[in-house]
SENU-983618 format. One record per residue (C-alpha): residue number from 0; residue in three letters; x, y, z. Coordinates in Angstrom, 3 decimals, padded with zeros to 6 digits. Layout:
N
     k     r          X          Y          Z
   NUM   ala          X          Y          Z
...
***
This chain:
350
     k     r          X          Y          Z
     0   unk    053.965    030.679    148.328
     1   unk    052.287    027.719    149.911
     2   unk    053.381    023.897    149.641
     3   unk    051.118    022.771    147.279
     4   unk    051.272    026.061    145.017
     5   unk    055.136    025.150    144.868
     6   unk    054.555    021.997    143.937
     7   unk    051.741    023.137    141.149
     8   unk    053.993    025.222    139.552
     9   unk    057.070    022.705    139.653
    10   unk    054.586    020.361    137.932
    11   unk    053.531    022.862    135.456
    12   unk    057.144    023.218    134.394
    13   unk    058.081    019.888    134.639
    14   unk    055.446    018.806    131.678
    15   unk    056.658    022.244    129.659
    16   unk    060.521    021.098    130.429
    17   unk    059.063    017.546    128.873
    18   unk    057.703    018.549    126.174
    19   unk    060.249    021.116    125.121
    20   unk    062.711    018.324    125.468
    21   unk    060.377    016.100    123.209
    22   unk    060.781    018.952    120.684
    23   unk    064.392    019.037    120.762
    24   unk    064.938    015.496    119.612
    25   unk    062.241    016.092    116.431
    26   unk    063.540    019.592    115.495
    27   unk    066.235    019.613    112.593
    28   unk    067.239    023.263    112.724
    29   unk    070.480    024.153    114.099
    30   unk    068.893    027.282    114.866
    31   unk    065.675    026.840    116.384
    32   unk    067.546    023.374    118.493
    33   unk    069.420    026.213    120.037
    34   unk    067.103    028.150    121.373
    35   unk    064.791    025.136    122.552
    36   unk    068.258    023.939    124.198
    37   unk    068.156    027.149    125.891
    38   unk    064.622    027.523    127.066
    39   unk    065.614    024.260    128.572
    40   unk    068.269    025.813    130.961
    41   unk    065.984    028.239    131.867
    42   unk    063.177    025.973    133.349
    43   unk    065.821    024.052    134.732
    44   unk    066.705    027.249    136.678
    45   unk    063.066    028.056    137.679
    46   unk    062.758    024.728    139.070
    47   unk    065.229    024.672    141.294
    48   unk    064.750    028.065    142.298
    49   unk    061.125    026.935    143.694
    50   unk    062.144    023.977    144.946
    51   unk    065.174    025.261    146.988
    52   unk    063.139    028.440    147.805
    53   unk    066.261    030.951    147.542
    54   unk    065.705    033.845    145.625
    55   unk    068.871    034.113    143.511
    56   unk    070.323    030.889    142.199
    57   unk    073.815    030.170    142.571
    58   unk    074.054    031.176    138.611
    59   unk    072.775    034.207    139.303
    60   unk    074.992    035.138    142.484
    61   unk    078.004    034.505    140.030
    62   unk    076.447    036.470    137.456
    63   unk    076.322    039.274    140.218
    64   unk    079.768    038.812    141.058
    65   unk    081.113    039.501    137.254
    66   unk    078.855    042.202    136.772
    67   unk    079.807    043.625    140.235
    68   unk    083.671    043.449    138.444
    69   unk    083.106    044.836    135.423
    70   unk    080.961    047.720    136.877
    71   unk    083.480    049.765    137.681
    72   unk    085.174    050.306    134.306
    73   unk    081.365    050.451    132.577
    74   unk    080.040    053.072    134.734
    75   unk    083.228    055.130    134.123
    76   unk    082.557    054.441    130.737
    77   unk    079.240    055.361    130.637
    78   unk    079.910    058.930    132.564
    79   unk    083.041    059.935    130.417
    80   unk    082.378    058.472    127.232
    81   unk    078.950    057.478    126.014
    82   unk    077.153    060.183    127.565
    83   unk    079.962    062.917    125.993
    84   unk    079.488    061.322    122.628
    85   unk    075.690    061.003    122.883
    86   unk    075.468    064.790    123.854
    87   unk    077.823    066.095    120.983
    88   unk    075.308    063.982    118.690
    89   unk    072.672    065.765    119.805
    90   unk    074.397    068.920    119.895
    91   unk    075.929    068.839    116.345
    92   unk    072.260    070.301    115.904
    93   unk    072.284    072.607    118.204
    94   unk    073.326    076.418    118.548
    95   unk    075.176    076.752    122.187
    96   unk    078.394    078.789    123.276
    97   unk    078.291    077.211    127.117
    98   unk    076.516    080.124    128.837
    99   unk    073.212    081.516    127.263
   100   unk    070.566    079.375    126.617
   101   unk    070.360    075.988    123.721
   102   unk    068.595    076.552    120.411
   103   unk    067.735    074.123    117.869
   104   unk    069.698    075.037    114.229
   105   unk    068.585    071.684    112.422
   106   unk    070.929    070.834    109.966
   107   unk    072.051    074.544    109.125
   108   unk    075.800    073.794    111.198
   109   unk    076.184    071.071    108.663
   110   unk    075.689    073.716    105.888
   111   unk    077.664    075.834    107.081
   112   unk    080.939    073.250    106.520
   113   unk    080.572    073.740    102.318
   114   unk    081.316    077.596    102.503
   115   unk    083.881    077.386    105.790
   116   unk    087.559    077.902    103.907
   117   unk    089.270    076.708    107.168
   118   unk    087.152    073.681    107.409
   119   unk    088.084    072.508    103.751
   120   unk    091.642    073.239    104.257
   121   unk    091.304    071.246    107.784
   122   unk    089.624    068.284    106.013
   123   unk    092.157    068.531    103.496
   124   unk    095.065    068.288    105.419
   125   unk    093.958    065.661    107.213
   126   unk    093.424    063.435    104.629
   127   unk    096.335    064.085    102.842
   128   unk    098.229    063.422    106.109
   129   unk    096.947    059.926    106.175
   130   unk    097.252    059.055    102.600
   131   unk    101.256    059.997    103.295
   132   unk    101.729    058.084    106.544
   133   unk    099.818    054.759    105.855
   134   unk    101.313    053.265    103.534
   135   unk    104.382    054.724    104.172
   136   unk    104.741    053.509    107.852
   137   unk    103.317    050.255    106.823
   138   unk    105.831    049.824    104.444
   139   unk    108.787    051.041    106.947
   140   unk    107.678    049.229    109.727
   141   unk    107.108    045.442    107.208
   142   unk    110.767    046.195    106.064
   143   unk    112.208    046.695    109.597
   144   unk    110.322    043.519    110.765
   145   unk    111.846    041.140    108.000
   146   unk    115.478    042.384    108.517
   147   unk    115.498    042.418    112.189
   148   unk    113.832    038.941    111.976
   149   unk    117.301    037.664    110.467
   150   unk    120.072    036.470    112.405
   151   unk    121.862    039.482    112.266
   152   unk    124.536    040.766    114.705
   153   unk    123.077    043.381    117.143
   154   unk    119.709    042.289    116.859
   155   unk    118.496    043.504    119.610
   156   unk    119.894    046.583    120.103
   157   unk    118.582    047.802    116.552
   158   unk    115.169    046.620    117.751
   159   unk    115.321    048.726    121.038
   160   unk    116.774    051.754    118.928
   161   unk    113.869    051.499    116.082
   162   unk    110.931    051.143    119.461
   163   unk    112.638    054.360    121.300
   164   unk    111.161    057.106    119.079
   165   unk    107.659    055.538    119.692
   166   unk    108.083    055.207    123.452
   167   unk    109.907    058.391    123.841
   168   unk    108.357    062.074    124.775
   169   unk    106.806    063.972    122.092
   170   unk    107.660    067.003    123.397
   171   unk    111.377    066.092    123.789
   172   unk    111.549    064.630    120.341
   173   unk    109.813    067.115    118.264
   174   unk    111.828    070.028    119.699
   175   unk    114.893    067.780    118.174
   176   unk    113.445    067.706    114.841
   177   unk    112.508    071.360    114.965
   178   unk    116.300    072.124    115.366
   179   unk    117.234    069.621    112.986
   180   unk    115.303    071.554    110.504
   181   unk    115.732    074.400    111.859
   182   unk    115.609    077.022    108.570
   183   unk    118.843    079.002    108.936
   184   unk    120.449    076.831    111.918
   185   unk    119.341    073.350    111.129
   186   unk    122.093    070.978    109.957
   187   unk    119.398    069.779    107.326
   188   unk    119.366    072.773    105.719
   189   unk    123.078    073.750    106.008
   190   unk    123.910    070.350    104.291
   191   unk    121.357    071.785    101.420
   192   unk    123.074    074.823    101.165
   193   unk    126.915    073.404    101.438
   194   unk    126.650    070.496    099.130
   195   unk    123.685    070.999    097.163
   196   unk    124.380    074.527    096.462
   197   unk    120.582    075.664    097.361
   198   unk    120.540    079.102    097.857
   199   unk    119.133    080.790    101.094
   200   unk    116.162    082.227    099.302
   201   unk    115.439    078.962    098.687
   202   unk    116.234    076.907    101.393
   203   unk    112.707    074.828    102.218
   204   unk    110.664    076.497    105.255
   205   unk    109.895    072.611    106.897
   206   unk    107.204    073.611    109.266
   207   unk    105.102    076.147    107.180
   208   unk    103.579    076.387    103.829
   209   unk    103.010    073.369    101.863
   210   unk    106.006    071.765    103.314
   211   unk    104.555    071.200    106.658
   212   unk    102.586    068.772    105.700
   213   unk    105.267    066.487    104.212
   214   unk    106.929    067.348    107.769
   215   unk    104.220    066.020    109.677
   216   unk    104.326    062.416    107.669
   217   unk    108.022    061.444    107.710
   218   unk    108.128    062.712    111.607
   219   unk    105.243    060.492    112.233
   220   unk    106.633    057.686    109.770
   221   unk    109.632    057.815    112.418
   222   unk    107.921    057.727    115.725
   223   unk    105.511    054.988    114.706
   224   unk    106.946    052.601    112.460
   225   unk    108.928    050.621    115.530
   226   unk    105.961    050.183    117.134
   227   unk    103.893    048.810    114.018
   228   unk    107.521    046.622    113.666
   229   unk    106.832    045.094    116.728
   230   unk    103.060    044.112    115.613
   231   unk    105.201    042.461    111.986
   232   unk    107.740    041.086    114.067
   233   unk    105.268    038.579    116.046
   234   unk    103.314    038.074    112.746
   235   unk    106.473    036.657    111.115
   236   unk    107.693    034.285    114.032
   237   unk    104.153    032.645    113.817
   238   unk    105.002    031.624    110.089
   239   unk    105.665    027.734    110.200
   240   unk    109.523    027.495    108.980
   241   unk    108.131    024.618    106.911
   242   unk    106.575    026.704    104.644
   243   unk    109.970    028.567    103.605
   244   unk    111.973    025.418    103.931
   245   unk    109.270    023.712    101.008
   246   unk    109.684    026.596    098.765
   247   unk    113.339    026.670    099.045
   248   unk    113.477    023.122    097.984
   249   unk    111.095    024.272    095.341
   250   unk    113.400    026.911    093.698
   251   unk    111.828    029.605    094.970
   252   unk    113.584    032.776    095.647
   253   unk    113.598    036.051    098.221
   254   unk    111.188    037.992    096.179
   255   unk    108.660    034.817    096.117
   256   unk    109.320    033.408    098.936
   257   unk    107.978    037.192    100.479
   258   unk    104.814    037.177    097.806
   259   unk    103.557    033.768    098.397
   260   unk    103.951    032.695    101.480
   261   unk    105.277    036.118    103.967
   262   unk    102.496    038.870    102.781
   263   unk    099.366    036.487    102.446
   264   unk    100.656    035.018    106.210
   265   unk    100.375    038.420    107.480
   266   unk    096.653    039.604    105.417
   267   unk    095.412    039.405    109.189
   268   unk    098.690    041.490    110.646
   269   unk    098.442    043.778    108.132
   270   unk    094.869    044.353    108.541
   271   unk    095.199    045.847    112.249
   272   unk    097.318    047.745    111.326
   273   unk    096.006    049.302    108.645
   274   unk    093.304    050.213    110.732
   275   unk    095.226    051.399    113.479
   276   unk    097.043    053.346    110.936
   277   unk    094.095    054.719    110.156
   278   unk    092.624    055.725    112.951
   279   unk    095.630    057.399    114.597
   280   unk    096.083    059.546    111.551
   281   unk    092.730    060.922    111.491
   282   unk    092.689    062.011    115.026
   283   unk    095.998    063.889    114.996
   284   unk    096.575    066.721    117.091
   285   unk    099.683    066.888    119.172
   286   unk    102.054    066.100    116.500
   287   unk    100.827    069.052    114.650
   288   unk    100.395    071.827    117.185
   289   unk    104.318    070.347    118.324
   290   unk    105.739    070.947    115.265
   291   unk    104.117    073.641    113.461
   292   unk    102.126    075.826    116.077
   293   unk    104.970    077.496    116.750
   294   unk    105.561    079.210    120.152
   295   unk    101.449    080.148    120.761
   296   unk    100.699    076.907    119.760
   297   unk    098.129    078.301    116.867
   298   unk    097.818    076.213    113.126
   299   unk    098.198    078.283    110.258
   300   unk    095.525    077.434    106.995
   301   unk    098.673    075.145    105.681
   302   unk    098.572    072.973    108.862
   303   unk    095.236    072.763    109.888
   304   unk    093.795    069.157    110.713
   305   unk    090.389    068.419    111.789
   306   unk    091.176    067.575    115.340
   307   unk    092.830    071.038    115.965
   308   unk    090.072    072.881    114.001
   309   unk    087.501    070.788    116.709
   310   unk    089.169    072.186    119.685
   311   unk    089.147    075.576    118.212
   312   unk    085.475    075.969    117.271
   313   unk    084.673    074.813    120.881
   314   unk    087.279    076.195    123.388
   315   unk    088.322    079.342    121.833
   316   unk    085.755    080.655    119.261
   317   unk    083.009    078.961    121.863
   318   unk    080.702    077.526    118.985
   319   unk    079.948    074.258    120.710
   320   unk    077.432    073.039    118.286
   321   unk    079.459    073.927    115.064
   322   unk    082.324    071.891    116.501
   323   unk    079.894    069.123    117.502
   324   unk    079.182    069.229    113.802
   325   unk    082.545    068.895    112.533
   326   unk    083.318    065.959    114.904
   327   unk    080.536    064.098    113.210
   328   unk    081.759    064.549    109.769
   329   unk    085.335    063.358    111.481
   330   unk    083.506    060.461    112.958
   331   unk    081.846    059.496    109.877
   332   unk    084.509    059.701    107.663
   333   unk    087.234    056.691    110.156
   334   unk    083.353    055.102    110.011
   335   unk    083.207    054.718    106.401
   336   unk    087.074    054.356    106.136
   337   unk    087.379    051.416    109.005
   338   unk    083.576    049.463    106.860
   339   unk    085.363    049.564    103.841
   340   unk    088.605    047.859    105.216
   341   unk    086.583    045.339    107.238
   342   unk    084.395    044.920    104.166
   343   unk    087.546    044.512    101.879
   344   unk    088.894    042.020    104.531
   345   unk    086.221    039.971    104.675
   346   unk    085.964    039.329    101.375
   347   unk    089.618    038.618    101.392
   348   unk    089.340    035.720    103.864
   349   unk    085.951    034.354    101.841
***
């Protein structure tokens, strides 16, 4: 580019950068200030780029920089995880068991779901499973919180004690509980059968029938609710003190104290992790093959959950696209679940 075509096109920008500047001072919306404001900066930038001749602004270079940073983790994310979840989108419509060749079923592996007996059983499960351990570990984890909030003696220690299940090994920790309720050796069951006078015919099977379910949400009520206590805990230390100390001198007692001031605090706490909750519980796998798959690892109907049924379609029975399918209706259904709550929370906070 020659001298005086440089100095053409700085010219030609300079009147634009004018008179975009002249329209910034007579424009009244917020909105369309903002992007005058903008195309601003950007002549700016083209200005000095000609004038300085480089080819990447100093902007730009830094630009480079972060982008060169976060490239890394977004091309790993890209290869692992968009492109998997892209491809079982496209191939919840598809017929493919990983060797012969792809065919195009349409919707007819969605169809299929209404007259699948395992499926329904699977679906059912799981959401039973998270209706049980919700509200339940919310409401374990809120209680811990507030008491080991108070100046009580070992404070710490009952902290660290409630956090261990969640940090310790699964594997360790569910063989525990599989002794503890052990059928005929468990010490739960003995204490049935020695004080309550249950006899051994009917002395509850934990891990199978309808029971296992019920197993499933107080073992995971245990192993998460110290970490959801931890969440509580640092909700409640960022409640002012004043707040408590103006509806003491008000008259106000524990129970109010806890429903006006402690539980609307913590809408936002509460919120997470509620959706957290949520989440977790509709993706769970390894608590379930733990506890009730027994020693080949295999779910009966009683303790199917989605996730299991997934990996079963696809890595044993080899129907890739019916599984596909079924991981849809799993991802649609936390969709829906985690709208409504951000819907419901919004509202909340309007």
């Amino acid at each position: 580019m020659t001298g005086s075509s440089k100095s053409i096109q700085v010219e030609d920008l300079q009147n634009a950068l004018a008179e975009t500047i002249r329209q910034v001072r007579e424009e009244r919306d917020d909105k369309k200030r903002k992007k005058l404001i903008l195309q601003i900066s950007k002549y700016n930038s083209r200005i000095n780029k000609i004038k300085s001749g480089k080819l990447l602004s100093r902007q730009t270079k830094r630009d480079l920089v972060a982008y060169s940073f976060i490239a890394p983790n977004f091309i790993g994310f890209c290869v692992f995880t968009l492109v998997p979840i892209i491809f079982a989108f496209a191939l919840a419509f598809m017929k493919w068991d990983g060797s012969n060749p792809v065919s195009f079923e349409g919707l007819n592996n969605f169809k299929r779901l209404w007259g699948d007996t395992f499926f329904k059983a699977a679906l059912k499960n799981t959401i039973i499973y998270c209706v049980g351990t919700v509200p339940l570990t919310m409401v374990a984890s809120l209680a811990m919180a507030i008491i080991l909030n108070q100046k009580v003696f070992g404070r710490g220690i009952f902290r660290t004690l409630a956090f261990f299940p969640y940090v310790a090994s699964l594997v360790a920790i569910t063989s525990v509980w599989k002794l503890l309720f052990h059928p005929s050796k468990g010490p739960v069951n003995n204490i049935l059968y020695t004080f309550f006078h249950v006899s051994q015919e009917n002395l509850p099977q934990w891990f199978s029938g309808s029971l296992c379910v019920i197993s499933m949400i107080l073992f995971s009520v245990w192993k998460y609710m110290g970490y959801y206590m931890v969440i509580y805990l640092a909700g409640l230390q960022g409640i002012p003190g004043e707040l408590y100390e103006a509806a003491s001198l008000d008259g106000a007692g524990t129970w109010n104290k806890f429903r006006y001031i402690t539980w609307p605090q913590l809408s936002s706490t509460t919120f997470f992790v509620v959706v957290m909750l949520t989440i977790n519980c509709f993706k769970i796998y390894d608590i379930a093959v733990m506890l009730a798959g027994g020693g080949s690892g295999e779910l009966t109907v009683s303790a199917t959950v989605l996730v299991y049924y997934i990996y079963q379609k696809a890595f044993i029975d080899w129907d890739l696209g019916y599984s596909s399918a079924v991981a849809m209706v799993l991802f649609l259904m936390v969709l829906i679940v985690t709208l409504i709550q951000f819907r419901g929370q919004a509202r909340k906070e309007a």
